[in-house]
C-alpha positions, -999 to +999 in steps of 0.1 A: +517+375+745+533+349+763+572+348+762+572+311+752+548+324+720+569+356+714+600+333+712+588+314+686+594+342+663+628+344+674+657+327+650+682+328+683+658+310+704+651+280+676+674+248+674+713+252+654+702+246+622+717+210+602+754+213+587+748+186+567+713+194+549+704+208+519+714+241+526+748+231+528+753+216+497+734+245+479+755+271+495+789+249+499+794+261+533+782+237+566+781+273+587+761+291+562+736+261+557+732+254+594+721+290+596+695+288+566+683+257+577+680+276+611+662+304+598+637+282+574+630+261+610+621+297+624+597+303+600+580+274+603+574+276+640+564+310+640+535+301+617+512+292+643+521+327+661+493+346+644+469+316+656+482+312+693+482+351+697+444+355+686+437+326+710+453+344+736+437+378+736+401+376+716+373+369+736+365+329+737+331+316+745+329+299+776+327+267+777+294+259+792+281+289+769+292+267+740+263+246+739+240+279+736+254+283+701+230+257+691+194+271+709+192+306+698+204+321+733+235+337+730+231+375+732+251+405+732+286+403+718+310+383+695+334+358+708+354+332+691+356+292+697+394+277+691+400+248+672+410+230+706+372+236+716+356+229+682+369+194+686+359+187+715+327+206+724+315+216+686+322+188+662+310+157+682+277+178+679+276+176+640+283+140+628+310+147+608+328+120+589+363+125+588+359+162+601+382+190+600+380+217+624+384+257+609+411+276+626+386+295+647+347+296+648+332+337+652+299+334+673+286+366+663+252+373+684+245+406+673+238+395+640+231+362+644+258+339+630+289+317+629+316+323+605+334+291+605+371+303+598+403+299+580+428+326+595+460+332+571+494+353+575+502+353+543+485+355+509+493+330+487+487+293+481+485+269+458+456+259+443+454+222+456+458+237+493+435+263+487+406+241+470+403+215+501+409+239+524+376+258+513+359+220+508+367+214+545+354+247+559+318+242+536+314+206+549+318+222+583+295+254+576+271+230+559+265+204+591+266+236+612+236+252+595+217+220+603+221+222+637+216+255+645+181+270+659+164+298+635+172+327+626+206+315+635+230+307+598+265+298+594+287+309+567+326+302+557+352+329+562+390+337+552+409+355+564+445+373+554+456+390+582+475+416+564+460+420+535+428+447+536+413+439+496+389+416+493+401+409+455+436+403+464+419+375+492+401+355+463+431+357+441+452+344+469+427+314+474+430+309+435+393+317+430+380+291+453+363+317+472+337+344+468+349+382+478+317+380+501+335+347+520+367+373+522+375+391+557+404+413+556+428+414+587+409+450+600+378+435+594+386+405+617+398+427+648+370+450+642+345+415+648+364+407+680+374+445+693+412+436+688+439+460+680+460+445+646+485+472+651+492+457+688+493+427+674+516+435+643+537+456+668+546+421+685+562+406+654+581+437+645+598+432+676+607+398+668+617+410+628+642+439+645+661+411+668+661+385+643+677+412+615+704+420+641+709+386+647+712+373+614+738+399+606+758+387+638+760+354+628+766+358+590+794+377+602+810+352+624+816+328+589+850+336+582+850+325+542+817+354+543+838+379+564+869+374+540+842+379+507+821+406+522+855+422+531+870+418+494+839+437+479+836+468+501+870+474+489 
């Protein structure tokens, strides 16, 4: 993983958080708000982690092979397409209105389909997100099956990286799913020969500094120093 990826996870390496935000006022401290506010900006840049670290290390279809995916001819393995490609080598392909491009497309050749993805962290969303989420990936699936060559078929896919029951996927996507349209997080490395725990190994490294850090700088706000210290004794 690239160092500019890894430090995305990192709270030290993000922005000072705001003094002056919402944090702030819920808290009544500037120092303890521009930390939260630092931490929450954290979180939100390290949600495209999972996304840029697949890209990074799965095996992507060439781009001259992409064309292939339409004409029956790819043999022999399983590779992925990013959303960066879709766009510009996939989508133009399906006269799309107002498309919207899956996280990743699977080009599984073994077996003779797409999956056309939506790859999650976490596991819980609410059900507005979840509905059109799933409406954009079957509009995509839908023009996809038209254009490929038989026996070729495309279906939908999501995917919770760490979570590894089916059930607990659907319930997570309020229902708006089928458990057949769920792929667990093993089930997605085992597709692309990829290694979660490597991959899970990564962010723990980033959760260990970022505990150690957060502790250091709680620790340097006097009025939490003087309350912390009134408690322990």
């Amino acid at each position: 993983m690239k160092k500019s990826e890894f430090d995305k996870l990192l709270i030290s390496k993000s922005k000072e958080g705001r003094s002056d935000g919402a944090y702030s006022r819920l808290f009544g401290d500037n120092e303890l708000g521009a930390l939260i506010s630092r931490i929450h900006a954290t979180s939100i840049s390290a949600g495209t982690y999972l996304e840029n670290a697949i890209s990074e290390i799965a095996s992507q279809l060439s781009v001259n092979e992409i064309p292939n995916i339409f004409n029956a001819t790819l043999s022999g393995g399983a590779w992925i397409v990013s959303k960066k490609n879709l766009k510009k080598y996939v989508t133009p392909y399906l006269n799309l209105e107002k498309p919207t491009e899956p996280d990743f497309l699977i080009v599984d050749s073994l077996n003779q389909k797409c999956i056309v993805l939506e790859l999650k962290d976490g596991d819980n969303f609410d059900t507005k997100k979840a509905q059109g989420e799933v409406l954009n990936l079957k509009k995509y699936s839908d023009a996809l099956n038209g254009k490929l060559a038989y026996p070729w078929v495309s279906r939908i896919g999501v995917c919770m990286f760490n979570q590894e029951e089916h059930k607990k996927i659907v319930e997570g996507f309020k229902g708006h799913i089928e458990e057949k349209d769920a792929i667990t997080g093993s089930e997605f490395c085992m597709y692309l020969g990829l290694d979660k725990n490597e991959i899970n190994s990564e962010r723990q490294k980033a959760c260990n500094q970022n505990f150690h850090f957060f502790i250091d700088e709680i620790l340097k706000i006097e009025a939490i120093r003087n309350i912390l210290k009134s408690k322990l004794e």
